[in-house]
C-alpha positions as CSV (number, residue, x, y, z in Angstrom):
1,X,-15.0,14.3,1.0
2,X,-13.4,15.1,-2.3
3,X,-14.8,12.9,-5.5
4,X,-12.7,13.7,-8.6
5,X,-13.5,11.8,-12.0
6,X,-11.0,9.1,-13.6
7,X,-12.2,8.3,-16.7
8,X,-14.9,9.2,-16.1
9,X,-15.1,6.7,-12.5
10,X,-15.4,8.4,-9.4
11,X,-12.6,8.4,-7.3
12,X,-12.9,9.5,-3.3
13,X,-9.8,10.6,-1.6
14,X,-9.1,13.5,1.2
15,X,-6.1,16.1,1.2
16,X,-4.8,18.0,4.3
17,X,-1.5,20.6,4.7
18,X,0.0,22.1,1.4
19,X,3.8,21.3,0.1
20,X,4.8,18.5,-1.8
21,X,3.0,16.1,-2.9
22,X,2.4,12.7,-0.5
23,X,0.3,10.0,-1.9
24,X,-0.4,6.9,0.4
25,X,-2.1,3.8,-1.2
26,X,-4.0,1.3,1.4
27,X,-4.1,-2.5,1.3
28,X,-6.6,-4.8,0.2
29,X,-8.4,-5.1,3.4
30,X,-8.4,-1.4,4.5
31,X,-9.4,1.8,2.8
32,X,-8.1,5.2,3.0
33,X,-8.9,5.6,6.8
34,X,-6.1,3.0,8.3
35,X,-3.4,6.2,7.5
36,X,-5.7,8.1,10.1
37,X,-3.2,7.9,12.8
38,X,-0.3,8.9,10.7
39,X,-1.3,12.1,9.1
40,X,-0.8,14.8,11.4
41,X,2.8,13.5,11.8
42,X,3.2,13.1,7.7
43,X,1.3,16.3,6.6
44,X,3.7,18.9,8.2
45,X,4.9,21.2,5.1
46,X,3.3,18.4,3.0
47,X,0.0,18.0,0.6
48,X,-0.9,14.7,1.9
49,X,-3.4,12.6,-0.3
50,X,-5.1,9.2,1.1
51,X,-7.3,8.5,-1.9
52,X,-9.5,5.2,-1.6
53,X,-8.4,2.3,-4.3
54,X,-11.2,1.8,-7.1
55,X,-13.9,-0.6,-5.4
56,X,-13.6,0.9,-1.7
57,X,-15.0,4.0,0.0
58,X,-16.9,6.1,-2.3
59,X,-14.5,5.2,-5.2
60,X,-16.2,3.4,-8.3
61,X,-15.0,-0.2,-8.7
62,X,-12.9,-1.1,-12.2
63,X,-14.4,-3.1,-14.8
64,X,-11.2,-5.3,-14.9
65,X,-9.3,-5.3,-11.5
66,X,-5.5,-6.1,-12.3
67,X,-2.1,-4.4,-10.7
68,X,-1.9,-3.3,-13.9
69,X,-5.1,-1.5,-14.7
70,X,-5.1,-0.2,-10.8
71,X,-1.1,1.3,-11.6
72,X,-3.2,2.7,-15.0
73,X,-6.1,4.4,-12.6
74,X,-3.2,5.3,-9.8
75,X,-1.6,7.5,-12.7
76,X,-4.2,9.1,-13.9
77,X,-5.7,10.1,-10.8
78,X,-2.3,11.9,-10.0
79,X,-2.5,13.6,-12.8
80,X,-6.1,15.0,-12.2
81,X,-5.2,16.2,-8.5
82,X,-2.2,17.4,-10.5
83,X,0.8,16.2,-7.9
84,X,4.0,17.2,-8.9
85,X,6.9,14.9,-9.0
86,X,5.2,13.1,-5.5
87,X,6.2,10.8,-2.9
88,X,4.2,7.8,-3.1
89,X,3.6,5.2,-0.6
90,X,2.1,2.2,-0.7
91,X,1.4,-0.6,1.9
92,X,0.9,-4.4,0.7
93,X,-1.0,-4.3,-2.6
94,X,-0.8,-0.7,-2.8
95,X,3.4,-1.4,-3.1
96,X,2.6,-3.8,-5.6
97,X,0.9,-1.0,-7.7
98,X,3.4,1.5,-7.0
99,X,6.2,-1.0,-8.3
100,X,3.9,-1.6,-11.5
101,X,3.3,1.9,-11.6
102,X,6.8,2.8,-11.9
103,X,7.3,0.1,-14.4
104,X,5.1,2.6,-17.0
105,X,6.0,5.9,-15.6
106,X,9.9,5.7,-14.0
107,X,10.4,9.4,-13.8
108,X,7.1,10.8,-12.5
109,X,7.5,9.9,-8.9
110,X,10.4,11.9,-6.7
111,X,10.6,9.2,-4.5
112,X,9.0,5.8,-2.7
113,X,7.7,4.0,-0.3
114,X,7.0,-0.1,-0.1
115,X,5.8,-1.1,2.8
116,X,5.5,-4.9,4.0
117,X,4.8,-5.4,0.1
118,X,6.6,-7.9,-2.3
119,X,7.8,-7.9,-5.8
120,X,6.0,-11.1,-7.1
121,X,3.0,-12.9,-5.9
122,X,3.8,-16.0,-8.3
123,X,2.1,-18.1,-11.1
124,X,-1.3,-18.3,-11.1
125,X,-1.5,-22.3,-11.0
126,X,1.0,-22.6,-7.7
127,X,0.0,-24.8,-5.0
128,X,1.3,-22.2,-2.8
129,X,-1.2,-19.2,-4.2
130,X,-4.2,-21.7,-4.6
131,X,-4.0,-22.4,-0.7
132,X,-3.3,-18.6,0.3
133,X,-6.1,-17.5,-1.8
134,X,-8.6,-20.9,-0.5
135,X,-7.4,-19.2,3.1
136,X,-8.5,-16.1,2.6
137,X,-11.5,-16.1,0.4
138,X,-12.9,-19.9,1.4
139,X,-14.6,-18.5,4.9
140,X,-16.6,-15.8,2.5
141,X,-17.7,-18.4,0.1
142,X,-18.8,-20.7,3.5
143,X,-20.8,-18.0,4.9
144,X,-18.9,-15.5,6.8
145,X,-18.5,-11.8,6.0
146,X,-15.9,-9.7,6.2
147,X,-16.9,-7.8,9.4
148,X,-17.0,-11.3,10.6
149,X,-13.5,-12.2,9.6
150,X,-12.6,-8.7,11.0
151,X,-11.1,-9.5,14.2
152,X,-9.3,-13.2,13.3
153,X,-7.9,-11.2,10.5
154,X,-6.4,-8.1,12.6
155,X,-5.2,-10.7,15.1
156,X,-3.4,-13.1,12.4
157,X,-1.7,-10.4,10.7
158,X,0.0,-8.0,13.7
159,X,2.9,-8.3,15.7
160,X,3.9,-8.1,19.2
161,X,2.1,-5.4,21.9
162,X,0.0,-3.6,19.1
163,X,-1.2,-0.2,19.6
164,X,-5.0,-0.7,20.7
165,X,-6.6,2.4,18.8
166,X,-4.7,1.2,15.4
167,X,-6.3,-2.5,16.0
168,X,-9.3,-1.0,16.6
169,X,-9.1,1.2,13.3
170,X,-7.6,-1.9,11.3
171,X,-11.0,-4.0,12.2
172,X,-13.2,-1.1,11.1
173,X,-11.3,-0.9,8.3
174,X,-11.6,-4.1,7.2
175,X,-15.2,-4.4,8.3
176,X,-16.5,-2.1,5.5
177,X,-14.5,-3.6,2.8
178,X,-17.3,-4.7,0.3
179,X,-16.5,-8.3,-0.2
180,X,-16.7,-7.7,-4.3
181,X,-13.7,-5.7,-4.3
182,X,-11.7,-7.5,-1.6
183,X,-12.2,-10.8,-3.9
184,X,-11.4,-8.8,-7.1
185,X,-8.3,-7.1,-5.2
186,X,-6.9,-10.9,-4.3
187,X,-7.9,-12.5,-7.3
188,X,-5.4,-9.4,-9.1
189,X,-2.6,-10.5,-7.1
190,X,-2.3,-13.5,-9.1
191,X,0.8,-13.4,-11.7
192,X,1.9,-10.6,-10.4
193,X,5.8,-10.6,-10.9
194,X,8.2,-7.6,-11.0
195,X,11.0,-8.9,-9.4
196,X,13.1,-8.4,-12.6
197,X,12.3,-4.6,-12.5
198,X,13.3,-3.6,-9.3
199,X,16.7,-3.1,-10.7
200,X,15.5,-0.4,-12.7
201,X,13.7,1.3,-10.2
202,X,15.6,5.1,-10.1
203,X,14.1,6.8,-7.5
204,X,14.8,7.1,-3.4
205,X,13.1,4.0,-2.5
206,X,12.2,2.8,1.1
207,X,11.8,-0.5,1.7
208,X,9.9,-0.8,5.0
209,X,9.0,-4.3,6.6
210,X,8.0,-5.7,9.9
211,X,10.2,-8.7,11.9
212,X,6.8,-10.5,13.0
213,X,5.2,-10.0,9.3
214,X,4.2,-13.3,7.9
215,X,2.8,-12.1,4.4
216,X,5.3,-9.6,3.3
217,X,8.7,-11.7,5.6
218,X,11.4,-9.6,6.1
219,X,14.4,-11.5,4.5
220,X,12.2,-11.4,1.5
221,X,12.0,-7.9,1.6
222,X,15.6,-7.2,2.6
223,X,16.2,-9.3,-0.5
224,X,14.1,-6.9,-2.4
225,X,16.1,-4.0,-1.3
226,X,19.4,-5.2,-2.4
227,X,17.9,-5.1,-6.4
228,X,16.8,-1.5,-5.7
229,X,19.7,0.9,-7.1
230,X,18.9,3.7,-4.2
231,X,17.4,1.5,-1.6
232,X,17.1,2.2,2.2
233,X,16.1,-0.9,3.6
234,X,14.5,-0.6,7.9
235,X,13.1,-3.7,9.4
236,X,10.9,-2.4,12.5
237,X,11.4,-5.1,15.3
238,X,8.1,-7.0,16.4
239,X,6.0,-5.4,13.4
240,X,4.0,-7.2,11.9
241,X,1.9,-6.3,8.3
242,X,-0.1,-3.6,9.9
243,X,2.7,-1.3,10.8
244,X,0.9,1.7,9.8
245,X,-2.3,0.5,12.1
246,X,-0.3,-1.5,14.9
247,X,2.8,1.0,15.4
248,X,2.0,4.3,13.9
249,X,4.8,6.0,15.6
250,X,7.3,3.7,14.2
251,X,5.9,4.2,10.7
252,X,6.1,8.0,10.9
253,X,9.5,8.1,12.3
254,X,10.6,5.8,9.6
255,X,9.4,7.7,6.8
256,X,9.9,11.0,8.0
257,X,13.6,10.1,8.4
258,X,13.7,9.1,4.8
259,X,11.5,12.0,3.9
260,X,14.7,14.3,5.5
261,X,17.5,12.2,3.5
262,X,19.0,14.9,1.0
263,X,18.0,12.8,-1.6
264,X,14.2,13.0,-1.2
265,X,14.3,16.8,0.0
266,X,16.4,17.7,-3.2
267,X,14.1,15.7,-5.4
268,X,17.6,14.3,-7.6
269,X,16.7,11.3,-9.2
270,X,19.2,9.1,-11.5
């Protein structure tokens, strides 16, 4: 596997097929591998990059883990692997730095993916984000491990008749996330609030959620659509937030039907 240096960090990520540039960006409880089952669809007259998030894989961990400081190391990797005008996409947290992302740098991308993501987390001190956190972090502090959270985890977060080699995947996946950056990665979501940018968001954006997902809703994220200018908003029916993983056919067909709108192939950006 490829390691390039960011700032002097490593940074692990593979590439496969040649074209323009598609850059997908993992969630907090996965690493590069859950977009195994997608590529050979995606990387037809494509350079596709999965590149592993700072913290998991073989990439070097950040000294301060923020969606800010994550968008920072996004951009500069893309820079070093020297993608032109890409496509990014990025699933949950990895939306969340793609909207920060294009917050700093609105002209870089030619167009985007969020997928089951949202545009604000919310205050640090809500009840709400205490008790999501407490749920997700508690078991860890009590004992468990994340290979043992694995499978409750997978189960909690899919939707209806899931694809068994993409449930599989999504508990090896989150099996070998090291718990430091997993609690980093959640403990970054905190504050996070962009909902007032997504009106300046220029670029071909698709907004991509699942009917059944209950951390990333869908009338949240059809919501979130109607403040992008150049929106296309697709709700996959009985998805839930591992629609990569759980229906991999759906997420390719999905994307590479908004990968064909002239928009996108043009590259025309507002």
């Amino acid at each position: 596997m490829p390691i390039v240096k960011v700032n002097g960090a490593d940074v692990d990520y593979i590439q496969t097929g040649s074209g323009r540039d598609l850059v997908l960006l993992h969630s907090l409880l996965a690493d590069r591998t859950a977009f195994d089952h997608v590529v050979p669809a995606l990387a037809k007259k494509r350079r596709l990059t999965l590149v592993n998030l700072p913290g998991y894989g073989g990439s070097a961990p950040l000294a301060t883990v923020t969606i800010g400081t994550l968008a920072d190391a996004l951009d500069d990797f893309l820079a070093t692997i020297g993608a032109s005008k890409p496509i990014v996409v990025g699933h949950s947290i990895g939306g969340m730095i793609v909207q920060e992302w294009l917050v700093k740098h609105p002209t870089v991308a030619s167009a985007v993916v969020l997928a089951q993501t949202s545009p604000a987390f919310g205050k640090a001190d809500g009840d709400w984000q205490k008790a999501f956190i407490e749920a997700r972090l508690g078991p860890l502090s009590r004992g468990e491990t994340m290979a043992s959270l694995a499978p409750g985890l997978v189960t909690e977060l899919v939707g209806e008749n899931p694809d068994a080699d993409g449930m599989a995947l999504a508990r090896d996946c989150m099996a070998e996330v090291p718990e430091a950056s997993y609690r980093a990665s959640m403990m970054a979501l905190l504050g996070f609030d962009r909902r007032h940018a997504l009106k300046d968001i220029r670029v071909p954006t698709l907004v991509l959620s699942g009917s059944r997902d209950g951390n990333a809703p869908a009338p949240m994220m059809a919501k979130m659509a109607s403040y992008i200018p150049r929106a296309t908003y697709v709700e996959l029916d009985g998805a839930g937030h591992l629609v990569n993983l759980e229906r991999p056919d759906a997420f390719n067909s999905a994307v590479k039907q908004f990968l064909a709108t002239d928009a996108v192939v043009t590259g025309v950006t507002a």
